[in-house]
C-alpha angles and dihedrals in degrees: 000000000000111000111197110211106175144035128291140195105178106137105216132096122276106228108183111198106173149359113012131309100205130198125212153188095328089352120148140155115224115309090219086045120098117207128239120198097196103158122079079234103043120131131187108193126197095166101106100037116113097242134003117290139230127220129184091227148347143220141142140163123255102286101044125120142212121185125196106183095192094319128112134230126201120208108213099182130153102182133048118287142169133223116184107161126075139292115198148168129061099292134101141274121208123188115205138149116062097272127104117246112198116212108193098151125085114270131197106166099132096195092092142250125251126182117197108169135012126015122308101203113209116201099134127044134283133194137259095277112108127253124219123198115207118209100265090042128092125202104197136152143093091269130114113246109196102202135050122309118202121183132204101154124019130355102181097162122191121026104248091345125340150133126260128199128204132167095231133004132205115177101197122209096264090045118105117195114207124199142180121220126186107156130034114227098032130121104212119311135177100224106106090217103044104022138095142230100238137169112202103197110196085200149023116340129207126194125201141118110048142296136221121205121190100203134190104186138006118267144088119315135188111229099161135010119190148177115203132040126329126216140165126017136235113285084208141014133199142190145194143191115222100175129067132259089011115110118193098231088184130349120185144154129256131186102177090121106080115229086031139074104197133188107230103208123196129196114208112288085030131134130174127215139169135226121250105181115214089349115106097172132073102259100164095259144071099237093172118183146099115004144109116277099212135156087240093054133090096202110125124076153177138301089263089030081250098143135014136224156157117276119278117201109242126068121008120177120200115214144110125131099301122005124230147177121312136189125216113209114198121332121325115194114214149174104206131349110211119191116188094169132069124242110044121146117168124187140181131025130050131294104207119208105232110150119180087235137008128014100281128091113197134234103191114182116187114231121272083028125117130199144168135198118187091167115108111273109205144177109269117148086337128041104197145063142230121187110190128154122093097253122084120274102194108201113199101168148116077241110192104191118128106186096087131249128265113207102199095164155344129022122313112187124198131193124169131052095297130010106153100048120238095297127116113266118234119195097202092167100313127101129240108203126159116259127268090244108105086260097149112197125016118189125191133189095193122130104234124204122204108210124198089290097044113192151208135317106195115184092176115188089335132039136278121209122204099192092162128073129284121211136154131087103255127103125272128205128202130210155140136162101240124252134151085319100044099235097274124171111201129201116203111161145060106306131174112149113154101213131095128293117215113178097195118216097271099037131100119206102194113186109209097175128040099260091040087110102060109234094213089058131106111217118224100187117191094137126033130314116194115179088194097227091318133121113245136213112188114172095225127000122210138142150126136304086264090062124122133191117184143124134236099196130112092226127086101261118198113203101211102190110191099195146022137277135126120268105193089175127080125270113204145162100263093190145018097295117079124242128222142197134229126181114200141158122026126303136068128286117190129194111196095162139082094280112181108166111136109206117100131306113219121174100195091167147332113042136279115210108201106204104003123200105332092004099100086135092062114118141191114188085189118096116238130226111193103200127179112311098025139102132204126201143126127118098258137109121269137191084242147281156274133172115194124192112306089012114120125205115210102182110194133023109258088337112347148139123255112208112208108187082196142027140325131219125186109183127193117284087025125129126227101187113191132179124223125184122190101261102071094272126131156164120265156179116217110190119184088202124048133303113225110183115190094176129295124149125261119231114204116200113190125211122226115287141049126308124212126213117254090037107134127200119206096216103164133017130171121197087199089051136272120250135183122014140247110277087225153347124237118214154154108186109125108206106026129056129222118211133174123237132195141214133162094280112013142056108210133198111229126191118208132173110255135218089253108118125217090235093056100067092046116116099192133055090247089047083054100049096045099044076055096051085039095060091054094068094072134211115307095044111103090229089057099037095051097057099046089060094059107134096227133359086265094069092042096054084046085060091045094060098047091058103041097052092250086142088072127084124258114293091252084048097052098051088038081059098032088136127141082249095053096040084051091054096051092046089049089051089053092049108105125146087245079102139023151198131041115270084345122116113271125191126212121247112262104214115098094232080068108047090064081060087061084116097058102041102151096232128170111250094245132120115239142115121299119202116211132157115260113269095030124073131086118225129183109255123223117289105241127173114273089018124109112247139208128249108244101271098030129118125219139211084218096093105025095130091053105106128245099264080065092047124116143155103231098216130168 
């Protein structure tokens, strides 16, 4: 811990990173400093100081800490900043300066909050104490705030767009509340294009001041829920139209609907009306509920039930304190049906879709609300649907309409011959899904369109057919909950959408026509996937370890998958014809399930890994042929293989062992890449069967490190024999050579010094002359060794160098600089912890990573012994004149075969 016990007027930033910064008595940091809390201990502690403290800025990681004690601090910031660690005891937290400071921690500290300029940004929590707004402050953010919460300035809850939760809310009469609404219908909602700006209040509510509202289509909005009292109203409203082509004719706020304060939004040629059930007279409330819509009835009302009417076609909201039946006599033309309360059903007559502008009428059902409409709905002014709202709209008609259906949001559920008219269907972030209802199997001839946001197939306990054609880039999910019919979707007709398909655990795809599994798609397959007896082209191919492939068709079925992915789950036959896998196009797939299909294997390009990292229990009873292009690898267990001409086999993942219950092939032209690391390990094939090898070039990829001769892989064995050999072997150490030795049943990797000399890779004169001394040594000495076992020439020149001196200027340059600041650096260079103590005796380290460091040892600049074993240490030769000398302090590679009892460390 630092305490801090006096002022201070540094100007930097405090930046505490660990442990705790303390401030006490009269204490401060720098008033112009801001404070950074970047340690996930890190604790800035005000407790003990005389008075509160103010800081220019704050931020801090998940972890830190700030307490208060009964103190308060006072954030001065002018730019944008985040604290997401804790506040806590019972002081107090004041926001000032312009800037925005973001909470998204949880903070408990009860003394209050108050934010007096600039934007306090909640994300996070904070504790019971109140917060109190001032008018130029602004309390925004998608956090939960547990005490009161009083505004005299600006309320802007969520964060494009959001919901905001706070115990207790008073709205005073200066305070404007701004809100951003995307989608009628919805409570609240992340989803920029389909979410809401709400305040959920736990307790009272009062309104006051104005509010501002930023809208993109007519309809009903939450702006508040509440559960305690409600008092006051809004001074002023506005609002706003974000989306083009669409003018607010009126916009107000009702709060009719007890718990909830909504925004009631009209187009132009829009009215908005309430259901009053049986009353047909104003009564000063919306009772909603059973009753007969009908021409010749007044019962539908206002906003505050202050006045009652006939219907007028135009905009009718559901709601009351519990829905109902309700009969529709004759046809009733409307623009948008909103239902805020559960329950509803409404039969007979006719529902005419007569929207004030478009084509469209809308059915917009609030989250958490169910309805069903089993009345006609037919074409009038209009001649679609959209169904948007959270909540689930159920259509059971002989529905007529011929303009399509546009499912926003939200579920809509459909039983009978034809419940969504003759239109095309677009999924634009809703689900479709059958009825619960027993209704069995639903088939429907609709085109559907995926948008951007694509959308939901349900098949619930029956099955859903899609026989029309399916189009459009965004993704599509599958699903059902079983039942007597499994839950399937089929697909029968033309479909080449080019978004995802995701088949979710519990859901069936079943393909009845030869393009019913789009061939654009990636396949996320955590449920089952049935082609039906057709071949399938899916672009990718992943999905859990739940997943199935497999077909029930009579009829032979190839998978051709033209990308990559993991599939964790099994792929199998399903039925009596045979399934079979082709790998095409770049990228990796990876099996890492039972598969036990038992058509052919082909790899045409790309690679299939067969049981990647932690997936040794993968299988494959196929057996693989790896043609030109292609690569197989994994550490599995396959039917058997064959690799044909151009076609590598690349046995493990990372170093592995791939298992093969059958044969192995290895044809001429073909690759067998293996991986070694120093240590012994390597890559391998381990066939049950026999090996039979007609040629193909071994690719040997090294792992980091050094490689000592005599070392032998076993890369291949055969418990049935090997017989043949590779044609070649492919590799690029330079001192060392790699060769290939045989037995009945194994192929082994054997590494043997070459004829290749030290000196001859060398590039300098010095290079030259060191690799030489080097090689002396002979193997068995650490020096030699060491080098020999350099991964490529490069290395072994950079060792060169580090033990020549080349480090070093030319010899004119080094007694032209021959200065007390040129001979530190270079002792500084040759200190190194290989030895130790001044004028002591020092041994060299005796791992090999340390003796290429012999021209940085870190060695004191006295002059003393230096005991070394004999063949292994470095001194500095004699300066002569037109030789290249050392610096004082330096070793060099010169004398390297001179025994220990010559050996000295030239020091100044």
């Amino acid at each position: 811990m630092l305490a801090l016990n006096d002022v201070n007027i540094y100007t930097g930033r405090t930046v505490v990173a660990d442990g705790t910064l303390s401030l006490v008595s009269i204490g401060t940091i720098a008033q112009s400093s801001g404070l950074t809390l970047s340690g996930t201990s890190a604790v800035f502690d005000i407790s003990g100081a005389n008075g509160g403290r103010t800081v220019r800025g704050l931020s801090g990681v998940a972890g830190s800490t700030i307490t208060l004690g009964g103190n308060s601090l006072t954030v001065d910031n002018t730019g944008t900043e985040t604290f997401a660690g804790a506040i806590a005891s019972n002081g107090r937290l004041t926001k000032t300066g312009t800037g925005t400071l973001i909470l998204t921690g949880s903070n408990a500290h009860t003394g209050g909050t108050t934010i007096s300029q600039g934007e306090l940004r909640v994300e996070g929590t904070l504790g019971s104490g109140a917060v109190t707004v001032a008018a130029a402050g602004t309390l925004s953010g998608a956090g939960s705030i547990a005490g009161a919460v009083t505004v005299d300035g600006t309320l802007s809850a969520g964060h494009s767009p959001g919901t905001l939760s706070v115990g207790s809310l008073v709205l005073n009469s200066s305070a404007t509340s701004i809100f951003e609404l995307n989608r009628p219908g919805v409570a609240g909602g992340s989803d920029p294009a389909t979410g809401n700006d709400l305040v959920k209040v736990t307790g009272d509510l009062t309104l006051g001041g104005g509010h501002d509202a930023r809208v993109a289509a007519a309809g009903y909005y939450r702006l508040f829920d509440y559960g305690g009292t409600l008092a006051g109203s809004f001074a002023s409203q506005s609002a706003t139209s974000t989306t083009a082509g669409f003018t607010i004719a009126s916009a107000g706020v009702e709060t009719g609907i007890a718990g909830q304060v909504n925004l009631a939004v009209l187009g132009l040629g829009q009215t908005m009306q309430f259901w009053d059930g049986t009353i047909n007279t104003a009564s000063g409330s919306v009772n909603g509920g059973a009753g007969t819509w009908a021409s010749f009835g007044t019962n539908w009302t206002t906003s505050t039930g202050s006045a009652n009417a006939g219907w007028g076609g135009s905009v009718g909201v559901f709601a009351g304190s519990a829905g109902g039946a309700v009969t529709v006599v004759g046809t009733q033309s409307f623009d948008t049906l909103q239902f805020s309360t559960n329950g509803y059903t409404l039969s007979s007559g006719t529902l005419a879709i007569a929207p004030a502008s478009g084509t469209l009428s809308t059915f917009n059902i609030d989250g958490g609300v169910s309805v069903s409409i089993d009345s006609t709905i037919a074409d009038g002014g209009g001649t679609g649907i959209a169904k948007t709202g959270a909540g689930t709209l159920t259509l059971t008609g002989l529905n007529t309409y011929t303009g399509g259906t546009a499912i926003s949001q939200g579920t809509l559920a459909i039983a009978g011959a034809q419940p969504l008219g003759t239109g095309t269907v677009t999924l634009n972030g809703g689900t479709l899904r059958i009825a619960d209802c027993g209704c069995g199997s639903i088939s429907l001839s609709n085109d559907f369109a995926l948008s951007a946001t694509g959308g939901t197939l349900d098949a619930g306990a029956g099955e859903l057919e899609i026989g029309g054609s399916i189009s459009g880039g965004g993704p599509l999910t599958v699903t059902g909950s079983g039942g007597p019919l499994g839950g399937y979707v089929v697909f029968s007709g033309d479909n080449r959408y080019r978004g995802q398909t995701r088949i979710a655990a519990d859901g069936i795809l079943l393909a009845l026509s030869p393009t019913g599994l789009s061939p654009n798609s990636d396949y996320i397959v955590d449920g089952i996937l049935d082609p039906g007896g057709f071949d399938a082209t899916p672009s990718s191919l992943s999905g859990a370890a739940s997943g199935r492939i497999g077909s029930s068709g009579f009829d032979p079925v190839t998978l051709t998958v033209a990308g990559g992915g993991s599939f964790d789950g099994t792929i199998l036959n399903g039925g009596p014809g045979a399934v079979s896998l082709v790998k095409t196009g770049a990228g990796t797939l990876t099996l890492n399930g039972q598969n036990t299909y038992t058509g052919a294997t082909i790899v045409a390009a790309g690679a299939l890994v067969v049981g990647g990292a932690g997936h040794a229990s993968a299988s494959l009873a196929s057996i693989v042929t790896v043609n030109a292009g292609g690569t197989l690898g994994g550490v599995g267990t396959i039917g058997g293989l064959t690799a044909a001409s151009g076609g590598t086999v690349a046995p493990g993942n990372s170093i592995g062992t791939l298992k093969v219950s059958g044969n192995v092939a290895i044809g001429a032209g073909s690759f067998y890449q293996v991986e070694i690391n120093p240590t012994g390990e390597s890559d391998r094939v381990a066939a049950s069967g026999t090996a039979v090898l007609t040629g193909g070039t071994v690719v040997v990829e090294k792992a980091p490190g050094s490689y000592a001769p005599g070392t032998r892989y076993t890369i291949l064995t055969a418990a049935g024999g090997v017989s043949g050999a590779f044609a070649g072997l492919a590799q690029n150490l330079p001192f060392l050579d790699l060769g290939l030795s045989y037995d009945p049943g194994s192929v082994y990797l054997d590494i043997a010094r070459n004829e290749v000399s030290f000196a001859s890779v060398g590039l300098t004169r010095n290079q030259v002359a060191t690799g030489a001394a080097i090689e002396t040594l002979g193997q068995g000495n650490t020096l030699h060794d060491t080098v020999v076992q350099q991964a490529s020439a490069g290395a072994a020149r950079q060792a060169f160098d580090a033990l020549s001196g080349e480090i070093h200027a030319s010899a004119s340059g080094v007694m032209i600089e021959r200065s007390r600041d040129l001979r530190q650096a270079v002792n500084d260079r040759l200190r190194q912890p290989a030895a130790q103590g001044a004028g002591g005796n020092a041994a060299l380290a005796p791992v090999a990573a340390q003796v290429l460091s012999y021209a940085a040892l870190n060695l004191p600049a006295e002059k003393g012994p230096f005991t070394a074993g004999a063949r292994s240490a470095f001194v500095e030769p004699p300066m002569r004149s037109g030789a290249r000398p050392s610096a004082p302090g330096a070793v060099s590679a010169a004398m390297a075969t001179q025994p220990a009892s010559r050996a000295r460390l030239a020091a100044s």
